[in-house]
C-alpha positions in Angstrom: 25.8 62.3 4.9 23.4 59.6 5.1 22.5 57.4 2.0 18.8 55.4 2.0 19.8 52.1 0.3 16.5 50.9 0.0 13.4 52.9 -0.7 10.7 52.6 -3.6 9.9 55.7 -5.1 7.8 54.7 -7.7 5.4 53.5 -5.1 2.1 55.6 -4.3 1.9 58.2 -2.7 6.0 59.0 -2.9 5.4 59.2 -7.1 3.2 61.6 -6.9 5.1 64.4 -5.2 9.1 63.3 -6.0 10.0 67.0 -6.0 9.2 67.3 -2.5 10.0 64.2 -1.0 13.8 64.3 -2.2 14.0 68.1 -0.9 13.0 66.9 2.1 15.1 63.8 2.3 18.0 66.7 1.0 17.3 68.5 4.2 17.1 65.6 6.5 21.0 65.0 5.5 20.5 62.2 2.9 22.4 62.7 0.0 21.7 59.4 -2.0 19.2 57.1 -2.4 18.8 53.7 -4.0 14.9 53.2 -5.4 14.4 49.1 -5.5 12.6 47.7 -8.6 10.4 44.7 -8.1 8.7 44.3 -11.1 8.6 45.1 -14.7 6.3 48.1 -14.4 8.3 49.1 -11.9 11.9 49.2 -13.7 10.3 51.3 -16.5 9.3 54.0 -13.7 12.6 53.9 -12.2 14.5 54.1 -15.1 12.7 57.7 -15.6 13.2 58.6 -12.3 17.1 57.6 -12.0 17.6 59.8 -15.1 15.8 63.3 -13.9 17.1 63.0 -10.4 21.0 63.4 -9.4 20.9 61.6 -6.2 19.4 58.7 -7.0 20.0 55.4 -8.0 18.4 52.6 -9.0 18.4 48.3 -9.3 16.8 45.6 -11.7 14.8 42.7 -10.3 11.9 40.1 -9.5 10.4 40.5 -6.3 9.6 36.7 -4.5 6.1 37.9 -4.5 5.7 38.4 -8.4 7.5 35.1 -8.9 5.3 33.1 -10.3 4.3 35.5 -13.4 8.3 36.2 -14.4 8.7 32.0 -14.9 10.1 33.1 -18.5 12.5 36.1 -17.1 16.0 35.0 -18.3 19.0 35.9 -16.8 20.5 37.3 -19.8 17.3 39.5 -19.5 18.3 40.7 -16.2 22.2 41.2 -17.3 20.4 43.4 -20.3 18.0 45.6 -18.4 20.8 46.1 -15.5 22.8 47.6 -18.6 20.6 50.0 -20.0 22.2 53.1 -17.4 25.3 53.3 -15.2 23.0 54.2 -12.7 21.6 51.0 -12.0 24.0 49.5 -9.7 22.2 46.6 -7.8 20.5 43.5 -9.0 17.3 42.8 -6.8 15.2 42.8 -4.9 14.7 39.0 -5.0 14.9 36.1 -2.2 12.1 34.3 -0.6 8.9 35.4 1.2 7.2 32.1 2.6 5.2 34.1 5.1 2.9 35.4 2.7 3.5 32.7 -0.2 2.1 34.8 -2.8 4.2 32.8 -5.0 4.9 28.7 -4.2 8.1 28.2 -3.4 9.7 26.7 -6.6 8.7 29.6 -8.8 10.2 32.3 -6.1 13.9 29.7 -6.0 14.1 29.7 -9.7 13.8 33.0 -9.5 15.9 33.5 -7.0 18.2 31.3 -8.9 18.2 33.7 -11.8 19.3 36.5 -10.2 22.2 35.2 -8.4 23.6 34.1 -11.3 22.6 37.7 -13.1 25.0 39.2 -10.0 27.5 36.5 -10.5 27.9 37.5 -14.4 28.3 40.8 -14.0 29.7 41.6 -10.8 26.8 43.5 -9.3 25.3 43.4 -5.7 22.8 41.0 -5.1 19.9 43.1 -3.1 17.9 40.1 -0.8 14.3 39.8 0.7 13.8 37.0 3.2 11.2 36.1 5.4 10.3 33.3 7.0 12.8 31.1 4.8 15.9 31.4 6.7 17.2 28.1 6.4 16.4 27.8 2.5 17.7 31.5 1.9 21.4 30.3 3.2 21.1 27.6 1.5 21.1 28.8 -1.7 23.0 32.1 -1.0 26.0 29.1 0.5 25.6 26.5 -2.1 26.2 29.4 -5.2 28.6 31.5 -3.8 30.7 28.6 -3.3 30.5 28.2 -7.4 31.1 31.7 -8.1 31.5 34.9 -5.6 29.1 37.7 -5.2 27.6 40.8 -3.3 25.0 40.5 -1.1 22.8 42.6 0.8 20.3 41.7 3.3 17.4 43.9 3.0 15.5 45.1 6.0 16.9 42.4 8.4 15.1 40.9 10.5 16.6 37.8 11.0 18.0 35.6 14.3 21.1 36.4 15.0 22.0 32.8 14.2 21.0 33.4 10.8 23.0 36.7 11.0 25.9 35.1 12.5 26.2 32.4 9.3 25.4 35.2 6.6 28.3 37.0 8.3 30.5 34.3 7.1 29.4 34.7 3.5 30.8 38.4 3.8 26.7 39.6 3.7 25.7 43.2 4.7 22.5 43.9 6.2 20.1 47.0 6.2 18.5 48.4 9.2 15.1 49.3 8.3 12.5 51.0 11.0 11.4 47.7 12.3 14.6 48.5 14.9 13.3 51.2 16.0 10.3 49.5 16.8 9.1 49.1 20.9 8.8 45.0 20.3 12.3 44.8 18.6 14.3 43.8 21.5 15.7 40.7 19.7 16.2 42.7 16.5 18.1 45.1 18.1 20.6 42.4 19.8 21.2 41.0 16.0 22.4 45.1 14.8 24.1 45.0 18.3 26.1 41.8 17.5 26.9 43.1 13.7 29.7 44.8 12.7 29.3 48.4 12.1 31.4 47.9 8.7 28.5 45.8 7.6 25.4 47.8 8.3 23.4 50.0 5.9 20.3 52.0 6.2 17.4 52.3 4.6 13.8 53.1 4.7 11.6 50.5 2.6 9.6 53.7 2.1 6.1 54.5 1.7 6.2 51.6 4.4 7.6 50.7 7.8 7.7 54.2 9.5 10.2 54.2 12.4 8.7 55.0 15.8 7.7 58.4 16.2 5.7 58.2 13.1 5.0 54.4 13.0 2.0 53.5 10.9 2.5 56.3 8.8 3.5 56.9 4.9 7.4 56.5 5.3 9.8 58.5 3.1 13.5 58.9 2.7 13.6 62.0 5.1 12.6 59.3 7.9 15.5 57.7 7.9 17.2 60.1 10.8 15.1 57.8 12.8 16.5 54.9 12.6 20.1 56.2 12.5 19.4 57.6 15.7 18.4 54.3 17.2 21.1 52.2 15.6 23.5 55.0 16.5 22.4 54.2 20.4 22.7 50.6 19.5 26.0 50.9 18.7 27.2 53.3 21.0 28.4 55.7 18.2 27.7 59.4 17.3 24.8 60.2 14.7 28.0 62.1 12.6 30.1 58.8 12.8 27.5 55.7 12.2 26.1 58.3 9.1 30.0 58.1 7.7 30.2 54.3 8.4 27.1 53.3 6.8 27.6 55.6 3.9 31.2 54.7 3.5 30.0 50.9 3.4 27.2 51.6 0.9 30.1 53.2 -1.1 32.2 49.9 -0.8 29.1 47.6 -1.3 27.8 48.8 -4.7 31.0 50.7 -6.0 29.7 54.5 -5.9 31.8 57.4 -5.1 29.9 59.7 -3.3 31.0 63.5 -3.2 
């Protein structure tokens, strides 16, 4: 069993073919996947997808990059869209992008802000994008879960290890995307080499980052045996055992019994 905890299906060109994708993600071994929302627009396609399909699952939240036009988003907003199915089970994805700034920084903190506290309130997981922001991400992520605790999930890490090794003591997950499988991610792979299997997820990002074979490529779910191969190198575990593991800590993370 292998679970894709981060994928966006209501992305061109995976929307326009679901039926296909998810039988071929069904025949790869994965058996549930979490579709990420990062906009408005975006929550209203997931909700219709969450409720035709079985397998999959879905979140509420801002993405860093659309900041700056949710400055009104309220977190009892977020606490009432995150209620509106038992299906959504993750609050996100939200952080800080200051690589690509497509929002300024104060407009993607409040944000961020916002959404902590949505995951505080209702005891959801807290799904995180960071890039280029290290220092400001733990921050914040130290500074509020000192007030109140919560979930948190590092989505496609690529961090130092430093910053891996301080996350660690905030009880954090992380998500191995395809960047590890990547030729130039020697230092990436020494982080997932240093973290604990019990706190490692998968996950695709699809339609982007492709793990090597097929790098540069439309991603899908089905492309995720990929990178469990390489992190099952990594951490010198069968494909069957590191599939178990990070399902079993998916299961742990966001409350979902799998069958």
């Amino acid at each position: 069993m292998i679970i894709d905890s981060h994928c966006h299906l209501d992305y061109e060109p995976l929307n326009q073919n679901l039926d296909k994708i998810l039988d071929r993600a069904s025949n790869s071994g994965v058996k549930l996947l979490l579709t990420i929302c990062t906009q408005n627009e975006s929550f209203k396609k997931i909700l219709n997808i969450i409720r035709k399909y079985k397998i999959v699952y879905g979140t509420y939240g801002i993405h860093p990059h659309e900041a700056k036009l949710y400055e009104s988003l309220k977190v009892e907003k977020i606490i009432q869209n995150l209620s509106l199915d038992k299906k959504l089970i993750g609050i996100g994805e939200t952080g800080l992008d200051f690589y690509y700034n497509h929002s300024d920084k104060k407009s993607q903190q409040d944000s961020f802000l916002k959404h902590i506290k949505a995951a505080q309130e209702t005891s959801s997981t807290l799904i995180v994008h960071s890039r280029s922001a290290e220092n400001e991400t733990f921050d914040i992520l130290n500074k509020e879960i000192k007030k109140k605790h919560f979930k948190i999930l590092m989505h496609c890490f690529t961090g130092s290890k430093e910053f891996a090794k301080k996350l660690m003591n905030l009880d954090c997950y992380f998500s191995a995307s395809g960047i590890v499988t990547f030729k130039k991610s020697k230092e990436l792979n020494e982080v997932f080499m240093y973290i604990p299997k019990s706190k490692i997820l998968l996950e695709t990002d699809s339609p982007y980052l492709s793990p090597e074979p097929n790098r540069g490529k439309v991603n899908e779910p089905s492309q995720i045996i990929y990178t469990l191969k390489h992190i099952s190198k990594i951490k010198k575990e069968s494909e069957e055992n590191m599939a178990r593991m990070t399902s079993n800590n998916f299961s742990k993370l966001f409350n979902v019994t799998i069958t």
